[in-house]
N, C-alpha and C positions, 0 to 999 in steps of 0.2 A: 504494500500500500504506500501512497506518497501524497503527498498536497499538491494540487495545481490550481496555480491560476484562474481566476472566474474568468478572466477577458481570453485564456487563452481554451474556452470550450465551444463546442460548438451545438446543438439539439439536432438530432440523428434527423437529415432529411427527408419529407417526408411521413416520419408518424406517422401512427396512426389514433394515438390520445390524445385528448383533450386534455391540458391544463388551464382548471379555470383557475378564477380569481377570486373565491367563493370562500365560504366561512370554515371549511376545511382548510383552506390555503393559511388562513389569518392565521389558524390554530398552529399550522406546521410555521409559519415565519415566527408566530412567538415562541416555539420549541425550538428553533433553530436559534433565535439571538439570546435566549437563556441556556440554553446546552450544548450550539454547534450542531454540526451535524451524525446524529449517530451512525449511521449505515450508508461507507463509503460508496458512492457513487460507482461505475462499471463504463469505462470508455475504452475507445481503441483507438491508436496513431491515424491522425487524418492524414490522406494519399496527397504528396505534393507542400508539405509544410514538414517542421523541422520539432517542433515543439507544442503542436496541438493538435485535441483529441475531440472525438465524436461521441456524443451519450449513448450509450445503449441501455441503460439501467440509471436510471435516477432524475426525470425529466424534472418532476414535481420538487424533490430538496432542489432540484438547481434552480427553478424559479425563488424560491422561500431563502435561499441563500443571496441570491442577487437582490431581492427585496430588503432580506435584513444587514447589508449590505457589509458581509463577509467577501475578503480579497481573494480566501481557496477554500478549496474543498478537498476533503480526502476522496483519491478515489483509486480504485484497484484498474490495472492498464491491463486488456487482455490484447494481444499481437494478432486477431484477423479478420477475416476480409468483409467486406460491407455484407456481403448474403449470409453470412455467418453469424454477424452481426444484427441482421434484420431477425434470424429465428430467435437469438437469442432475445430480443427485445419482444418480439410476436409473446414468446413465451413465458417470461417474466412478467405478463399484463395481463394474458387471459381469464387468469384466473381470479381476477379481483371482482370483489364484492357487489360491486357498482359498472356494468361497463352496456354502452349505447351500443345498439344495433349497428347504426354507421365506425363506431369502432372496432365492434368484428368483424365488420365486411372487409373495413380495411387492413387490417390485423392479418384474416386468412390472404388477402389477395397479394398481400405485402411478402407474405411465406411462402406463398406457393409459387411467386415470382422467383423469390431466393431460390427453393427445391429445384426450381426448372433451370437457373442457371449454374446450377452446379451438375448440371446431366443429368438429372434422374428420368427426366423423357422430355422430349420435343414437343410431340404429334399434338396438336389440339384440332377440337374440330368445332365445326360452327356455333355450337352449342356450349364449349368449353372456354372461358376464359383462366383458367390455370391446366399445366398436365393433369391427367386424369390420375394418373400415379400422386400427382401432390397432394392432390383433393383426398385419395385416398389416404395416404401418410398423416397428413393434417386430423381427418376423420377418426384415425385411429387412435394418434394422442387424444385424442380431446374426448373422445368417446361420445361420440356422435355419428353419421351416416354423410358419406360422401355426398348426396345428393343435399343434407343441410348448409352443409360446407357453400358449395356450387349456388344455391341459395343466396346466401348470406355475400359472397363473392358478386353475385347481380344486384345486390343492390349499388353498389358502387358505380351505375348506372345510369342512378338517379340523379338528376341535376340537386343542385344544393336544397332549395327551398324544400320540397319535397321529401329531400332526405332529412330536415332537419323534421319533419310532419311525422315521417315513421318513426325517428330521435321521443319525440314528443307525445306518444302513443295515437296521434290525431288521425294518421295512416298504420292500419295492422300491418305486420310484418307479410304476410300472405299478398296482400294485394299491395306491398311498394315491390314483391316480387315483380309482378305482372307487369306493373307499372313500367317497369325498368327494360322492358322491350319496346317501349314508343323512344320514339328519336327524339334528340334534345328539342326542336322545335315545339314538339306536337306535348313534348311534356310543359315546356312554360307556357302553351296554351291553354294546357289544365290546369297551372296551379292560378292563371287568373283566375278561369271558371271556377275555379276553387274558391279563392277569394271573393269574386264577384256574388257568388250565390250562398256562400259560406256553408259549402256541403262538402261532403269528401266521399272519393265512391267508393261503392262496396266489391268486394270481391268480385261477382257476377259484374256489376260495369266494368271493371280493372280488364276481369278478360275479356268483357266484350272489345274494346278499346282496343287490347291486344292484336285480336285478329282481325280488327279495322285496319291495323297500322302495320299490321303484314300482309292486308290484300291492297294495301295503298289506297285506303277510302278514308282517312281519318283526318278529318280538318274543325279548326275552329270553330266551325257551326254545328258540327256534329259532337264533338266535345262538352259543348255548352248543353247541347240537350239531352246528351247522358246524366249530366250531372246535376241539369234541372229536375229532372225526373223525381219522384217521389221513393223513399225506400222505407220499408216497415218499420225499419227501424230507427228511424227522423220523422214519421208521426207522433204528433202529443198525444200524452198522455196524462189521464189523472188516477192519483195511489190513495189512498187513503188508508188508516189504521185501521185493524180489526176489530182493535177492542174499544176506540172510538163511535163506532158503531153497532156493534152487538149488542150493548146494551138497552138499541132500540128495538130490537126482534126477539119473539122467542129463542130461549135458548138452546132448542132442538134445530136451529136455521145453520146450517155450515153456510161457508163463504162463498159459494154457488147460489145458493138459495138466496142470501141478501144481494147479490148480482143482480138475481134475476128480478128481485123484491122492485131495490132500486130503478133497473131499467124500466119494471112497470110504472110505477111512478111518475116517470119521470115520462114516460109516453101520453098516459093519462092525461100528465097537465100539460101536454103539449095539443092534444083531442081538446082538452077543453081552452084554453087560448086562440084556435082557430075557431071555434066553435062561436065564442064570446065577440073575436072579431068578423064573424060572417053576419052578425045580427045588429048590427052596429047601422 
């Protein structure tokens, strides 16, 4: 281990983490200028420089370090090469507690890049944006299924706004799949319609869309009226408590029966309102 230099590091190109600026952050800058840092950093010799290094392991202290405005940082130097470099870093993040859809996508695409440039296979096919062997390899550490993998690798697809909708639960993971086979045009057509109508589509539109925009039929006007469209699950609704209620019905009524209670009621004084205005 050794200390280096804050000025002479550099944040491994690239990424695929977020470091925010968030109340986490604060927490690690005050543990940082009360303690230092406990757990050396992980860099490698940058290509073409004499005396600086690339992060692969420690993005966040090295933020919270330049914050609390320490000169070095400890960190352990491992000697190789950037696709080595990239697994290891893929690897060291996965598994944390907290991590967004758009940072596994970019995580596996980031590794499977690495795997493919170290030869583990060439061949991709239409359908593949990593080797098929990486997807697999990736799959198997992670204990997941090649086709998640593959997945999670199409979203990176997405134009930003969009990606940050499935980030944000706004778009299911399922449908920013689908999503991710319209071209970058036809995607920021929908995230106005998106915006404009303040709906977001569902799975069934996603793939309609889809195989709009593979038989070359999917344009502006047609986007918009996909996502005009009504879905069951963007009608209103009203809930009410059980036991708000029950107290007005015998207590042999289950909550079908005060349903049905209800709807009569409520028909009834609709029969009699027209009723009241046809005599008028």
């Amino acid at each position: 281990m050794t200390n280096i230099s804050i000025n002479k590091l550099h944040e491994f190109r690239d990424h695929p983490y977020q470091v925010l600026d968030n109340d986490e952050m604060n927490n690690l800058i005050t543990s940082v200028q009360q303690q230092g840092i406990m757990t050396p950093l992980i860099v490698r010799p940058l290509e073409n420089t004499t005396d600086e290094y690339e992060i692969i392991s420690g993005h966040r202290r090295f933020r919270a370090a330049q914050k609390a405005g320490l000169a070095e940082v400890p960190a352990f130097i491992r000697p190789v090469s950037r696709d080595e470099a990239a697994i290891m870093l893929v690897d060291s993040n996965l598994h944390r507690e907290h991590i967004l859809p758009s940072e596994k996508a970019y995580a596996y695409k980031l590794k499977a890049d690495a795997l493919n440039h170290q030869g583990k296979r060439t061949d991709l096919t239409s359908e593949q944006f990593a080797p098929k062997l990486s997807t697999e390899l990736i799959a198997e550490q992670e204990g997941t299924s090649k086709d998640t993998v593959k997945r999670y690798i199409r979203l990176t697809k997405l134009i930003p706004d969009i990606l940050k909708m499935v980030d944000e639960q706004r778009i299911a993971f399922s449908v920013g799949v689908e999503l991710s086979y319209l071209t970058e045009y036809e995607q920021k057509d929908l995230f106005e319609a998106i915006e404009l109508e303040d709906k977001t589509p569902s799975l069934s539109q996603a793939i309609q869309m889809k195989k709009l925009s593979q038989a070359g039929k999917l344009d502006s006007e047609t986007i918009s009226r996909i996502i005009s469209e009504e879905k069951p699950n963007q009608r209103e609704k009203i809930s009410f408590q059980l036991d708000e209620l029950s107290k007005y019905f015998p207590k042999k009524y289950t909550p079908q029966d005060i349903y049905k209670r209800l709807l009569k009621l409520a028909q009834d004084d609709y029969r009699r309102r027209q009723r009241n205005r046809g005599e008028r």
